[in-house]
C-alpha positions as CSV (number, residue, x, y, z in Angstrom):
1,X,0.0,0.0,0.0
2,X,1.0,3.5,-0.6
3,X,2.1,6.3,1.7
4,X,-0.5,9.0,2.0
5,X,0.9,12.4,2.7
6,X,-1.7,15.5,3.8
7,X,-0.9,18.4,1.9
8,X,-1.5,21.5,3.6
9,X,-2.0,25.0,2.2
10,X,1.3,27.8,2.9
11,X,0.0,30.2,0.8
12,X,-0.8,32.5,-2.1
13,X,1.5,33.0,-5.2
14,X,2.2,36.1,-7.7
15,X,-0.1,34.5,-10.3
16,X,-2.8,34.1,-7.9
17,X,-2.6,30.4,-7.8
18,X,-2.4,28.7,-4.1
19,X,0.9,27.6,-3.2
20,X,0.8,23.5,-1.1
21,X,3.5,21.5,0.2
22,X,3.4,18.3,2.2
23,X,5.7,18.3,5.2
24,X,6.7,14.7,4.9
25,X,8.1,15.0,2.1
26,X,8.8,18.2,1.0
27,X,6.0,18.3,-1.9
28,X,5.4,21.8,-3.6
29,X,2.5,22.6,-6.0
30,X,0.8,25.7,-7.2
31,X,-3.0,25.0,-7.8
32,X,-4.9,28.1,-9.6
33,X,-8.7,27.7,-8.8
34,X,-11.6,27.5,-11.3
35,X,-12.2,29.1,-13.8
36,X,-8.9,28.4,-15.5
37,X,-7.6,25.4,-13.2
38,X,-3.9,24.8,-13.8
39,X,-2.0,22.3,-11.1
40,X,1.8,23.2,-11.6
41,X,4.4,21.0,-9.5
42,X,6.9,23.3,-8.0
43,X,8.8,20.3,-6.1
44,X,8.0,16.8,-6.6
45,X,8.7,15.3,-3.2
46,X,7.7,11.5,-2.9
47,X,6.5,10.7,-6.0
48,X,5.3,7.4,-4.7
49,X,3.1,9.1,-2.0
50,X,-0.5,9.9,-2.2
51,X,-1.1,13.6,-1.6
52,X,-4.3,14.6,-0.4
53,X,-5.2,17.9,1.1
54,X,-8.5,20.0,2.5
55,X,-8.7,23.8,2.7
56,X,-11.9,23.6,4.9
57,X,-12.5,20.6,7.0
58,X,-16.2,19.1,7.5
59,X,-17.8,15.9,9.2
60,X,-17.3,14.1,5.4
61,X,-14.0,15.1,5.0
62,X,-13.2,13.9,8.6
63,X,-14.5,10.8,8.0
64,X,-12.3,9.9,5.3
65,X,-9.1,11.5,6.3
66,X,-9.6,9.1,9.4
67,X,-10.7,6.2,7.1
68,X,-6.8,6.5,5.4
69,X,-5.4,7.1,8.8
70,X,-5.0,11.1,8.0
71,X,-4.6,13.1,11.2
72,X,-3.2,16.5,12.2
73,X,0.5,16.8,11.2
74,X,2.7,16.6,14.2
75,X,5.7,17.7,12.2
76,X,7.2,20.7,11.5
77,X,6.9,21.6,7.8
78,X,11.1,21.5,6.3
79,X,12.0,24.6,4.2
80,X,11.7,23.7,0.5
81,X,14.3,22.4,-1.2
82,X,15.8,24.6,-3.8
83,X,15.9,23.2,-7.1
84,X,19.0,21.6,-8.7
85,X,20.3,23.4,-11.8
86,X,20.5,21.7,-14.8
87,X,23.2,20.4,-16.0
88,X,24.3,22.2,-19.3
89,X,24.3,20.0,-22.3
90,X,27.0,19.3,-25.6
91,X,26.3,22.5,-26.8
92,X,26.0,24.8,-23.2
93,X,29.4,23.1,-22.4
94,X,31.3,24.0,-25.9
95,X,30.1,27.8,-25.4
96,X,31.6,27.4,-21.4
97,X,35.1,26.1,-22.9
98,X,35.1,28.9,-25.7
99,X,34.9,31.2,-22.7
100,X,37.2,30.0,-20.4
101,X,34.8,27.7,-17.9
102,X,35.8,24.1,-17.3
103,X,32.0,22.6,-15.7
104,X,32.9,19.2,-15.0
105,X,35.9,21.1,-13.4
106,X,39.2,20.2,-15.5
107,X,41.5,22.0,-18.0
108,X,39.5,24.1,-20.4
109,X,39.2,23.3,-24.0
């Protein structure tokens, strides 16, 4: 059976969209509201989890998150993980050497 994780909701982006992240694993999306729904994954955390979250709890709701064994989050939420850069590919790396800049860190060309 699969992990569930309970999202919960940090905040409100630029765009307008609403910004959740799950504080098991470290799980960031931004979810913009109807009418134009758009769910954009800022961090993908456990991608073997099952993410689930609630803005406003009621009796149904409660039901279920109890029936998966959801509960109030007793940890404390991790800051985000910031992103890994890319690494630069065949063509990135030739215009690094003409330049001067050695990436995988030797002599350069």
């Amino acid at each position: 059976m699969r992990e569930i994780h309970e999202m919960k909701l940090t905040g409100r982006l630029a765009s307008g969209a609403d910004e959740w992240s799950c504080p098991t694993c470290g799980r960031r999306i931004a979810l913009r509201r109807p009418p134009d729904p758009e769910l954009t994954v800022l961090d993908p955390g456990d991608q073997n989890a099952v993410h689930v979250g609630l803005i406003e709890p009621n009796p149904a709701a409660a039901a279920a998150a109890e029936k998966y064994g959801l509960g109030p989050v007793q940890e404390i939420p991790r800051p985000p993980r910031p992103a890994e850069p890319a690494a630069p590919d065949d063509d990135d790396r030739r215009w690094l050497a003409e330049i001067g800049i050695d990436w995988d860190g030797g002599a350069a060309a």
